[in-house]
BAKETOR-325599 format. One record per residue (C-alpha): x, y, z. Coordinates in pm, 1 decimal, decimal comma. Example, Ala and Ser with C-alpha at 12.3 -4.5 7.8 and 13.67 -1.06 7.14 Angstrom:
(atom (1230,0 -450,0 780,0))
(atom (1367,0 -106,0 714,0))
% end
This chain:
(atom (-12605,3 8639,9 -12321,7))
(atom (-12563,3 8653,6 -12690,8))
(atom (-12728,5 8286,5 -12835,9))
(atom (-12782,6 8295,4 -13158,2))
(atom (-12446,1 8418,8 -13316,6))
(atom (-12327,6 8327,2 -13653,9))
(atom (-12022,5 8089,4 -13491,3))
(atom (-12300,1 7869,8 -13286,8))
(atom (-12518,2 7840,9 -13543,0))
(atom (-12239,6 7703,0 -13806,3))
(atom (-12137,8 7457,9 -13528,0))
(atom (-12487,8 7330,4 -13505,9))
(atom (-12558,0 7278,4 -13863,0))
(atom (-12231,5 7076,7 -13911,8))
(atom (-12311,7 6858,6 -13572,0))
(atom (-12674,9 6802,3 -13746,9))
(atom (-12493,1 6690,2 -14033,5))
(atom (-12281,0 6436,4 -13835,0))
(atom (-12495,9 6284,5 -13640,5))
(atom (-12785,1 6249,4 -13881,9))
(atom (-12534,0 6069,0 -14074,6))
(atom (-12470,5 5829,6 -13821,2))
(atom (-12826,8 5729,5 -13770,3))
(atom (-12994,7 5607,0 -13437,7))
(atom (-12744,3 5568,7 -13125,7))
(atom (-12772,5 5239,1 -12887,2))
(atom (-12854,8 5333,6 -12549,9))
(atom (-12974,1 5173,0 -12175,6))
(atom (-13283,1 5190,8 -12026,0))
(atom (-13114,2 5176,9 -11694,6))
(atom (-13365,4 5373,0 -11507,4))
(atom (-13634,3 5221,2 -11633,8))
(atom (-13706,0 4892,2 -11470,4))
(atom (-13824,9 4987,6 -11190,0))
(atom (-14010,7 5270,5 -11257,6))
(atom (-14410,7 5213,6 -11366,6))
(atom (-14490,9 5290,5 -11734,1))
(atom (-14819,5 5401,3 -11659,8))
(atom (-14880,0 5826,4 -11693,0))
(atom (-15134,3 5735,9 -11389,7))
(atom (-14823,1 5654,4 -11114,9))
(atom (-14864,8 5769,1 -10771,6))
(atom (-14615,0 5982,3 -10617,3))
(atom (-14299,0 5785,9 -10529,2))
(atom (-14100,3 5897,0 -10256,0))
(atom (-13722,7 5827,8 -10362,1))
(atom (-13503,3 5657,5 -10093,9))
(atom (-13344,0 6023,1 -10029,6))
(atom (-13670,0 6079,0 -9814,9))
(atom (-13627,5 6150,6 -9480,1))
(atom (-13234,7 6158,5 -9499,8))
(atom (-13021,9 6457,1 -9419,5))
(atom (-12867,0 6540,2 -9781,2))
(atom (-12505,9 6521,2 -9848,6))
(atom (-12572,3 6677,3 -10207,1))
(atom (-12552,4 7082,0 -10172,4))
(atom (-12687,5 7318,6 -10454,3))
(atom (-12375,0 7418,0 -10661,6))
(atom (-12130,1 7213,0 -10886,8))
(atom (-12097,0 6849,5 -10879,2))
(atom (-11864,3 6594,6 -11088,9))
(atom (-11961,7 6207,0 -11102,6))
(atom (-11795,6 5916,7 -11309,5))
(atom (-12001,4 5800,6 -11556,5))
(atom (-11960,3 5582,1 -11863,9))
(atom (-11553,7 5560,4 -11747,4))
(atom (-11578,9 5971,8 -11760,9))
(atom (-11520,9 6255,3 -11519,7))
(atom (-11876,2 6429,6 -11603,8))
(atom (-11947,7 6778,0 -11430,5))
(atom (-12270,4 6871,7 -11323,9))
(atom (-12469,2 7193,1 -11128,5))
(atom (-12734,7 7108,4 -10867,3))
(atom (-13003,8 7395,3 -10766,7))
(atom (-13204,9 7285,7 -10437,3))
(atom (-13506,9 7420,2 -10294,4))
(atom (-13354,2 7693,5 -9999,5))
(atom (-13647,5 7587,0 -9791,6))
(atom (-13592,3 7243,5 -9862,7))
(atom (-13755,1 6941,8 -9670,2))
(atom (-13661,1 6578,6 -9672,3))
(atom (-14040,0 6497,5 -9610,6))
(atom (-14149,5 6678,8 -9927,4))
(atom (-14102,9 6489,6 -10263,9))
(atom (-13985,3 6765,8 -10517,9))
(atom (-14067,1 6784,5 -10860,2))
(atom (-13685,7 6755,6 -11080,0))
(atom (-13619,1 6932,3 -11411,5))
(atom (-13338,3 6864,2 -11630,2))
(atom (-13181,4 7153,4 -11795,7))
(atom (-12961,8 7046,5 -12093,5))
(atom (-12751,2 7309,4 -12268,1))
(atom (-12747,1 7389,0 -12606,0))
(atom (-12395,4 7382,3 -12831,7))
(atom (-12099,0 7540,7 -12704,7))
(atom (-12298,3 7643,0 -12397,3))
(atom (-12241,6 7539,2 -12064,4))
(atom (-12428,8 7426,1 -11736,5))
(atom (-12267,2 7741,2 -11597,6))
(atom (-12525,6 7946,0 -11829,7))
(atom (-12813,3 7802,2 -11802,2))
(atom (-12719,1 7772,5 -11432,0))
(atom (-12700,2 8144,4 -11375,6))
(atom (-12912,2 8289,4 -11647,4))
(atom (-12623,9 8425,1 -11853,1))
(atom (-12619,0 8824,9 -11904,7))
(atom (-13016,5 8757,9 -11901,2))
(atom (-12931,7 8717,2 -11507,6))
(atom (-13150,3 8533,8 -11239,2))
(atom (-13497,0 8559,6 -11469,1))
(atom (-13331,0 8324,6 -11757,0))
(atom (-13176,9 8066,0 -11526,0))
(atom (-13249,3 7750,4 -11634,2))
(atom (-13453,3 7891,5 -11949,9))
(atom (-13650,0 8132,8 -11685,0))
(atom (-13801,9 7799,2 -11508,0))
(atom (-13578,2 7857,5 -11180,8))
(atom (-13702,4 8175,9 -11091,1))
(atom (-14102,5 8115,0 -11127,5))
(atom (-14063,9 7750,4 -10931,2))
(atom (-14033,2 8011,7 -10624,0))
(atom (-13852,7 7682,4 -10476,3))
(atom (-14089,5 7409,1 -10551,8))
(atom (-13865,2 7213,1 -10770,0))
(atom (-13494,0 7053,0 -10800,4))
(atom (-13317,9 7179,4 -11112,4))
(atom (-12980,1 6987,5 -11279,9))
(atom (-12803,9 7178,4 -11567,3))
(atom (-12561,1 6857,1 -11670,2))
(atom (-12208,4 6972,3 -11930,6))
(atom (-12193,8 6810,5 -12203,3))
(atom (-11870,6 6687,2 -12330,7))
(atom (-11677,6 6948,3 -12579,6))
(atom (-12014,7 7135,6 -12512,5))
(atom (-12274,2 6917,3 -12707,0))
(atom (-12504,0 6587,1 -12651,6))
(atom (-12340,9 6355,8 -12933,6))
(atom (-12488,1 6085,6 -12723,5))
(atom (-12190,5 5820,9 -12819,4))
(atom (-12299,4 5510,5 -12772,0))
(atom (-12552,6 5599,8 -12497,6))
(atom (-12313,6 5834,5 -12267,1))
(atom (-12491,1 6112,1 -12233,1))
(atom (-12849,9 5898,1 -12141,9))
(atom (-12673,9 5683,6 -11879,5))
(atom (-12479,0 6023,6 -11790,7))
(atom (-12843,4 6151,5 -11694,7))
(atom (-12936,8 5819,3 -11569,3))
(atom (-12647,7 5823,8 -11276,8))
(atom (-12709,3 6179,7 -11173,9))
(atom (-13062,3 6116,1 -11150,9))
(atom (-12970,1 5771,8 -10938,3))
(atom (-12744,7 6002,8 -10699,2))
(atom (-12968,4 6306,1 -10646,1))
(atom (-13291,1 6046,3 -10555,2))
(atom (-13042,3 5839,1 -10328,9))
(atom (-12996,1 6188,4 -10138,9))
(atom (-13317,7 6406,1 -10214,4))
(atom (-13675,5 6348,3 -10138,2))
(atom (-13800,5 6372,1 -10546,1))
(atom (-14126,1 6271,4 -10657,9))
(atom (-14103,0 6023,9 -10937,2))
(atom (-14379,0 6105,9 -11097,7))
(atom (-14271,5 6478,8 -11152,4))
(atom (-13918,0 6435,5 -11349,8))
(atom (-13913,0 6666,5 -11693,5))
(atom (-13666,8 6753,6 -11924,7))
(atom (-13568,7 7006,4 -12188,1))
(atom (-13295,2 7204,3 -12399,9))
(atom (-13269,9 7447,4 -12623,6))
(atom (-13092,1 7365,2 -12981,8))
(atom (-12849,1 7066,6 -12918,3))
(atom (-13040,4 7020,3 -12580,7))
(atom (-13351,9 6990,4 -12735,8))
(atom (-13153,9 6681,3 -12929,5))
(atom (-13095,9 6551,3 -12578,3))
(atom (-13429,4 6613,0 -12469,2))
(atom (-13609,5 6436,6 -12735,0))
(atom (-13335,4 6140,6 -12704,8))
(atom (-13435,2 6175,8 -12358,3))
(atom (-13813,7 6182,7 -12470,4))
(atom (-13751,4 5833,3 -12681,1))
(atom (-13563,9 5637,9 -12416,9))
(atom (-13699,4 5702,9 -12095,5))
(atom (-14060,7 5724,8 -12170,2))
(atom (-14134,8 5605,3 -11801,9))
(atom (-13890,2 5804,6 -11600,6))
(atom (-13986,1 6151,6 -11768,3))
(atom (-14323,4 6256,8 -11758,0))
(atom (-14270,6 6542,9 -12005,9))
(atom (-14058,2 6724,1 -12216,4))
(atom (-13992,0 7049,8 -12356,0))
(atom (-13770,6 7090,5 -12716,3))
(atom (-13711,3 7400,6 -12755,8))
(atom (-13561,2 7444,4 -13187,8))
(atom (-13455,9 7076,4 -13176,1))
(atom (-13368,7 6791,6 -13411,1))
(atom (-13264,7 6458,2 -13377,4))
(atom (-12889,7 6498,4 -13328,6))
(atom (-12863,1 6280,2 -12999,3))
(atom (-13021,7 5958,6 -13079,4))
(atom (-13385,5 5788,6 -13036,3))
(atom (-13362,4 5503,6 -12907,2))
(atom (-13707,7 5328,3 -12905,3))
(atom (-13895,9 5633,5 -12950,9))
(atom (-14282,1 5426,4 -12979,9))
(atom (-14426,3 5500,4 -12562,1))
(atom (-14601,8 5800,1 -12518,4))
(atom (-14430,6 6119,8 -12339,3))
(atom (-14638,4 6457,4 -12334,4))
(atom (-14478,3 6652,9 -12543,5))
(atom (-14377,2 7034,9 -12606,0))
(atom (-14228,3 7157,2 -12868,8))
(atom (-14082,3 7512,9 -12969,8))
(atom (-13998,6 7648,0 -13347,9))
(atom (-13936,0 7965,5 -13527,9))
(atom (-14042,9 7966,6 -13858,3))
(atom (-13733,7 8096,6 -14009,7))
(atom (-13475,8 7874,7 -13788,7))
(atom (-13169,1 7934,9 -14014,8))
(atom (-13005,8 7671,9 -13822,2))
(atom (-13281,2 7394,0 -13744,3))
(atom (-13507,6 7447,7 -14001,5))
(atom (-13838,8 7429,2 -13852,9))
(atom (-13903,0 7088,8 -14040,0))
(atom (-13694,5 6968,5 -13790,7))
(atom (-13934,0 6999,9 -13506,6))
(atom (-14230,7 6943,2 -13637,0))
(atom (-14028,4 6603,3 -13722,1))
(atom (-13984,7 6545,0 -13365,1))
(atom (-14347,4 6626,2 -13294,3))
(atom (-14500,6 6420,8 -13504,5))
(atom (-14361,0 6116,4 -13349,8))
(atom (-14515,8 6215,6 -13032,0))
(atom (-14865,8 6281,9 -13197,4))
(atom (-14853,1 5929,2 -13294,1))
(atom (-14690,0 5798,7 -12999,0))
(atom (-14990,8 5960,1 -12800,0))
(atom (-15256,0 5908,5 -12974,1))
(atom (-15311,5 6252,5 -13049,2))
(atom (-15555,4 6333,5 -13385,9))
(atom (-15278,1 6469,1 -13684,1))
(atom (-15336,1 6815,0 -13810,3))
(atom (-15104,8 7096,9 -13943,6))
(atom (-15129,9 7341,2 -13643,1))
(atom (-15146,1 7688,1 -13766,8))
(atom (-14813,4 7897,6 -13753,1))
(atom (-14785,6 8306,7 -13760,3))
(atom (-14665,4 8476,2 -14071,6))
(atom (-14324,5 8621,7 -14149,4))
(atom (-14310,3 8974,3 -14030,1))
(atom (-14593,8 8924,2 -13811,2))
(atom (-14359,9 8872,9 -13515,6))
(atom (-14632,9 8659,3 -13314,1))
(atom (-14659,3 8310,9 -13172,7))
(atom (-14934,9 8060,3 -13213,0))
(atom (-14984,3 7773,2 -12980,4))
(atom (-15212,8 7471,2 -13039,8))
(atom (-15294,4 7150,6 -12834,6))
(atom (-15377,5 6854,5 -13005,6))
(atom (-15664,8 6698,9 -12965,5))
(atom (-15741,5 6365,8 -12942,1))
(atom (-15452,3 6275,6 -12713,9))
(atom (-15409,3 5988,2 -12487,5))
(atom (-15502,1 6139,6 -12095,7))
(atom (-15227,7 6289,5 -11962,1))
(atom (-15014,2 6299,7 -12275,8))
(atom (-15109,4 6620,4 -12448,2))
(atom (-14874,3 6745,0 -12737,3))
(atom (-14864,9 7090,8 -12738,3))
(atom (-14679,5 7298,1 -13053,6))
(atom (-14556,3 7696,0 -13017,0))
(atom (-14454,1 7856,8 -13333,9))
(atom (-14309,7 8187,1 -13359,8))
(atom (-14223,1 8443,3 -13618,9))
(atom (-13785,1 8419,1 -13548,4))
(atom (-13490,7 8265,1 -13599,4))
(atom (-13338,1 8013,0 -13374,3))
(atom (-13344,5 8118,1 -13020,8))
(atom (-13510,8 8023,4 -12702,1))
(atom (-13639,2 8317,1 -12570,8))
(atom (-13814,0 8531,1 -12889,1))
(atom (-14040,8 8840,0 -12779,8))
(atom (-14321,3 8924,8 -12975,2))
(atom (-14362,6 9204,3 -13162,9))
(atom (-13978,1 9259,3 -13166,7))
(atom (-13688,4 9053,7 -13348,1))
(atom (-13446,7 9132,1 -13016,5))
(atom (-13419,4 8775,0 -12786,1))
(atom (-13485,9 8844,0 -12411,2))
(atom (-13549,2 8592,5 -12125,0))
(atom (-13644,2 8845,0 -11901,3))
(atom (-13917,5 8968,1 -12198,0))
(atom (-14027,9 8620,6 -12316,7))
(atom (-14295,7 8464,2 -12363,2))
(atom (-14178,8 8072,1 -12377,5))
(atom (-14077,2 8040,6 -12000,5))
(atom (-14416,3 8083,2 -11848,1))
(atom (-14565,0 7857,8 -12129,5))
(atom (-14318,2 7579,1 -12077,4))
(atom (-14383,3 7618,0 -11647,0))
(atom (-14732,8 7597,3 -11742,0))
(atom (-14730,5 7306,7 -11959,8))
(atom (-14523,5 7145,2 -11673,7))
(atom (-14704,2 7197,9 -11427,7))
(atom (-15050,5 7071,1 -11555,4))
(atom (-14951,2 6745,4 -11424,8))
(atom (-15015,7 6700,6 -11071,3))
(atom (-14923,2 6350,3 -10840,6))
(atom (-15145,2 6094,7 -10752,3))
(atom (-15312,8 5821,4 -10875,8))
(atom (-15519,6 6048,1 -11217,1))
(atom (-15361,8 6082,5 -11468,6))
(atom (-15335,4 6462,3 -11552,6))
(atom (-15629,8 6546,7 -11936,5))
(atom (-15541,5 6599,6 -12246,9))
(atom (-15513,2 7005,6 -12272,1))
(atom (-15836,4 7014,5 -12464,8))
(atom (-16118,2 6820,2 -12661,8))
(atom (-16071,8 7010,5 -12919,8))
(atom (-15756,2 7193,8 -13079,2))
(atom (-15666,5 7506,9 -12903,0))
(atom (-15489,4 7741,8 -13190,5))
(atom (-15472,2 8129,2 -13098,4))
(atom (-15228,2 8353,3 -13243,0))
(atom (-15069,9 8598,3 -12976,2))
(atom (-15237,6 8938,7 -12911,5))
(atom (-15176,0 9260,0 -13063,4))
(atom (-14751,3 9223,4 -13084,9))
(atom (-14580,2 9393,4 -12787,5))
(atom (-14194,2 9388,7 -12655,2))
(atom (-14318,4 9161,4 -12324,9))
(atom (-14488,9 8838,3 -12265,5))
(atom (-14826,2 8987,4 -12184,5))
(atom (-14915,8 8869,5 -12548,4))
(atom (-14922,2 8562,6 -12494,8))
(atom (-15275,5 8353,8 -12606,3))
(atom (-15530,1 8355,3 -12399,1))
(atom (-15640,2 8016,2 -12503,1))
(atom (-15383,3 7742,3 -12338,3))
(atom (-15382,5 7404,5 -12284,7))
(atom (-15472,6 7404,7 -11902,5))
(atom (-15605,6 7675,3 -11802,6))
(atom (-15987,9 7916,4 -11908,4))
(atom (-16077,1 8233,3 -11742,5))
(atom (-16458,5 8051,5 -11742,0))
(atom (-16357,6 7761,9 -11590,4))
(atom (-16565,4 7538,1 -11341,6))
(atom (-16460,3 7283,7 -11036,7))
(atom (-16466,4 6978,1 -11125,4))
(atom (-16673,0 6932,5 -10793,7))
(atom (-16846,2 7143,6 -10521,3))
(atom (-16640,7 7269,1 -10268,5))
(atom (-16627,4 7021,9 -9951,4))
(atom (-16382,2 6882,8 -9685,5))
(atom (-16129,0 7055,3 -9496,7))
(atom (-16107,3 7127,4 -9179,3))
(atom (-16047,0 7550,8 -9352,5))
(atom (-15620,0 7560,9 -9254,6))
(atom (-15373,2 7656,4 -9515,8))
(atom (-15124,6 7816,1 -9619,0))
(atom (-15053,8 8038,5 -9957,6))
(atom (-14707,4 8182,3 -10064,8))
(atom (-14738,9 8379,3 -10407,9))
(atom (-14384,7 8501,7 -10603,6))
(atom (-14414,4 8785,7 -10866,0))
(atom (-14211,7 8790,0 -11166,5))
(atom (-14274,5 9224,3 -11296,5))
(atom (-14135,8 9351,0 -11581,3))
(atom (-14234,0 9691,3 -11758,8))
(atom (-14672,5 9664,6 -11826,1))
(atom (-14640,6 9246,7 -11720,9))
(atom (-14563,2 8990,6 -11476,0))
(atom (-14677,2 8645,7 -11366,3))
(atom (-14771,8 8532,7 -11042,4))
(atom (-14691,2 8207,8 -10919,6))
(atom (-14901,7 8045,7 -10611,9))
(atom (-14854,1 7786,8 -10398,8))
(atom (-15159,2 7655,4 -10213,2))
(atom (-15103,2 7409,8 -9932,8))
(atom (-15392,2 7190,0 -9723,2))
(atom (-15274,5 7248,2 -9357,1))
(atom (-15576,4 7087,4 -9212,6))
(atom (-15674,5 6761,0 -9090,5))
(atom (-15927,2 6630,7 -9405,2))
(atom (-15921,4 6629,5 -9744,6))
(atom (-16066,1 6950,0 -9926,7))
(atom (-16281,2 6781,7 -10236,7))
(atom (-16312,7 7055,9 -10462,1))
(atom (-16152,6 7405,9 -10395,9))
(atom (-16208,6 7774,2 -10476,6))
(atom (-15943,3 8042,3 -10377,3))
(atom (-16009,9 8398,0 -10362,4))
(atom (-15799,4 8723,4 -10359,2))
(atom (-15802,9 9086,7 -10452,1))
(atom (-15579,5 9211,9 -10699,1))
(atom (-15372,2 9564,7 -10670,5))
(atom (-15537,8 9809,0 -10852,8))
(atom (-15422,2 9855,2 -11230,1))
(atom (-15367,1 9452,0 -11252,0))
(atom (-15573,9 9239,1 -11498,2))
(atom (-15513,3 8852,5 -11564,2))
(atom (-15429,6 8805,1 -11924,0))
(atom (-15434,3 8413,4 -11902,2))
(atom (-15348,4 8154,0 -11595,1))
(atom (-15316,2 7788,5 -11552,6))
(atom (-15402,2 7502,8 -11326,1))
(atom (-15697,3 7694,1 -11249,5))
(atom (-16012,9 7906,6 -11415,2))
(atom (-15941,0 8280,9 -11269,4))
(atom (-16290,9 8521,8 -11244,2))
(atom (-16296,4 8771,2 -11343,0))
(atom (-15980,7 8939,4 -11425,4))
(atom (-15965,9 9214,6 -11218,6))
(atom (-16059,8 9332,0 -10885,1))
(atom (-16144,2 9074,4 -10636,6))
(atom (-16054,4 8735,5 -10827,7))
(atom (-16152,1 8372,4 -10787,2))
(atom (-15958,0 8082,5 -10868,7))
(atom (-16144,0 7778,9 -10911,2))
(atom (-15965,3 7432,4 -10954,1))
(atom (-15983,1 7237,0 -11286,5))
(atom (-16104,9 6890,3 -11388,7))
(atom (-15740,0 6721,8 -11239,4))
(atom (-15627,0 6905,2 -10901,7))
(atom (-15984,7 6919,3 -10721,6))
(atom (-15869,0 6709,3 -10449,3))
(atom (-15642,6 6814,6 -10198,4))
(atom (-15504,9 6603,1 -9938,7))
(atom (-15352,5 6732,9 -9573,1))
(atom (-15027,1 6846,5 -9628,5))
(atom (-15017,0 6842,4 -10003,6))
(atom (-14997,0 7128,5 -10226,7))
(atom (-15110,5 7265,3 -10515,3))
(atom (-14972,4 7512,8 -10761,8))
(atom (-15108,2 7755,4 -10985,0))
(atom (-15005,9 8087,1 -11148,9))
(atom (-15116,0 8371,0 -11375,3))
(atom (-15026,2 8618,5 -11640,9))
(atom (-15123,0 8960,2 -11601,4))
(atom (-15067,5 9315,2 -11707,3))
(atom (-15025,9 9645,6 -11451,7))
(atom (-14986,1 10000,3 -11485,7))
(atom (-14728,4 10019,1 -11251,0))
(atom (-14812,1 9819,5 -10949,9))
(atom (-14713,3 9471,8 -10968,2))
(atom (-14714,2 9378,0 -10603,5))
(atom (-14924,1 9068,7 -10520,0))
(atom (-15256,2 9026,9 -10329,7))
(atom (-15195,6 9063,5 -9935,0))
(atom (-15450,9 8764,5 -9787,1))
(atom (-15622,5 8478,4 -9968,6))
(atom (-15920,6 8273,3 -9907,5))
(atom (-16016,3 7874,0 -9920,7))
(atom (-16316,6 7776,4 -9970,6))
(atom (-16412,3 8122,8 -9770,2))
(atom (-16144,8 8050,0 -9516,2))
(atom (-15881,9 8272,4 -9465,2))
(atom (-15554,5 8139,2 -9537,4))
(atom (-15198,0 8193,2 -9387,5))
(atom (-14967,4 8386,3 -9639,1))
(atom (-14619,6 8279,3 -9585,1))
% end
């Protein structure tokens, strides 16, 4: 999948153009009376709960605004109705399609739905919505309440939680994800702008949303002004302290990330420059574009995933700014920083270990490519009591090291490892689940552990 030729990135500019001419857009806040403005909601199960689901994963149309609007729909395979879902949005960028991000492009499977799809290992509901003549004008509000009816119809049919909706886009859909970001402050609980502007509206644009953004510092398209723009607004909007987060050089072919610090709980802002032009899926240490080789999709899962249901709100990334430049610059993602917003190799529980009655259940997918993968894990409390405070152990293959992990502090890095949960996803109740994940290098084994352990109790691995 070729992004970033010439032809796109003319018909960008000249949409920029347009609709920073036209100034802000009117648009409905449809969705938003009945949904609680507070980041500290508890899960909501939608009235698709329970039901048997007309909806199917594939393509969908809906009328909308007086339109025929097509849309694609990716559920769960092991889907259940009991289970509210976390639901990401997926907007395209100009003169894409849903069909791309949908299937990944010539990237394949690993880049569907900007390489989210793949390391959800069926945890979450994904929508890739078209826009119309392939961009998010936003005319008077159509492409918000265009977002606002799918959303209507897929929680009518499918068990989502409502506390675990996200959006994000890449060029013109990072337009439509910051629109998104500015007019549904309390049906989104984050977003993720990926080389954005504001070409799609902001309507309101003054609650606070946590906040990702994505840059290259030589976007020949979206000048990188652009975003940090965008990001600004959700500094202030959060409370965050202002600084001028540190960026990599030209020619150093790096990214640096930095949390804010300062921010509002549970509304971090989180900034990722890198040394490229305008494209979603840079690789350090090389001026190619890969999704199966970059480095932005398991930063944007983690930054997603941080927030976890229930009745806390999910910290602030940090108490101080966390700025790293990327490691030593190689062609996969294994460079990534090891400082991140939610996750420490020396982190503590936030609690001892108690509760349980020592039943669950632990599925782990593997994304391997060349020296790196990641490892996504799913942890679920099959027991009869709450587990207050948690501590998981496994043994990696031989040859694998952890480079840098989230939703939980990983010791030590190699060999037999323990996973300890952070300040925000200590509690477990029965039948909930928790996810974390991992980056990590190998030498040619990148198969994942073979039996885990709560709390000292072995678990089942599904």
């Amino acid at each position: 999948m070729k992004l970033r030729q010439r032809s796109i990135f003319t018909a960008v500019a000249a949409a920029a153009l347009l609709v920073l001419s036209t100034g802000r857009m009117a648009l409905s806040d449809s969705l938003g009376a009945t949904t609680p403005s507070s980041a500290s909601a508890a899960a909501a199960a939608t009235s698709g709960c329970g039901k048997t689901p007309a909806l199917r994963s594939g393509s969908q149309t809906i009328t909308t605004s007086g339109k025929s609007r097509s849309w694609i729909l990716r559920i769960p395979d092991n889907y259940d109705n009991s289970r509210p879902y976390r639901l990401i949005i997926a907007y395209h960028w100009l003169n894409g399609t849903a069909q791309i991000v949908d299937s990944g492009g010539s990237d394949g499977s690993v880049w569907a739905y900007y390489g989210l799809k793949q390391l959800s290992n069926n945890s979450t509901i994904f929508i890739a919505p078209q826009g119309i003549n392939n961009g998010w004008g936003n005319s008077n509000g159509e492409d918000l309440t265009f977002t606002d009816d799918v959303l209507r119809l897929v929680e009518n049919d499918l068990c989502v939680d409502t506390t675990q909706r996200f959006a994000m886009g890449w060029s013109y859909g990072g337009a439509m994800s910051f629109a998104v970001a500015c007019a549904r402050p309390t049906i989104f609980r984050a977003v993720a702008v990926y080389s954005g502007a504001q070409l799609s509206g902001c309507n309101g644009g003054t609650q606070p949303v946590a906040y990702m953004g994505i840059h290259g510092i030589h976007d020949s398209v979206l000048n990188i002004s652009n975003g940090r723009q965008l990001r600004d607004r959700f500094v202030s909007n959060n409370g965050c302290t202002p600084m001028s987060p540190r960026e990599p050089s030209q020619g150093s072919l790096t990214h640096i990330i930095t949390a804010y610090s300062g921010c509002r709980a549970g509304y971090p802002v989180v900034w990722a420059a890198f040394d490229g032009d305008h494209t979603p899926s840079p690789n350090d240490g090389s001026t190619s574009t890969s999704g199966a080789r970059t480095w932005t999709s398991a930063e944007v899962w983690k930054f997603f995933t941080q927030f976890q249901s229930g009745p806390s709100p999910s910290p602030s990334p940090s108490a101080s700014p966390s700025s790293s430049p990327s490691a030593s610059p190689s062609a996969s993602p294994s460079a990534s920083p090891s400082a991140s917003p939610s996750a420490s190799p020396s982190a503590s529980p936030s609690s001892s270990p108690s509760g349980g009655s020592g039943a669950c259940r632990v599925s782990a997918t593997v994304n391997a490519w060349n020296n790196g993968l990641t490892e996504q894990i799913a942890i679920t409390n099959t027991g009869s009591s709450t587990v207050n405070g948690w501590s998981l152990t496994f043994t990696l293959p031989s040859g694998q090291t952890i480079t840098n992990g989230w939703n939980a502090g990983y010791s030590p890095s190699s060999g037999q490892v323990t996973a300890r949960n952070v300040s925000y996803n200590g509690t477990m109740a029965p039948g909930s689940t928790t996810e974390i994940g991992f980056q990590a290098t190998h030498t040619g084994n990148a198969a994942k552990p073979t039996a885990f352990a709560l709390n000292g109790n072995p678990c089942t691995v599904a």
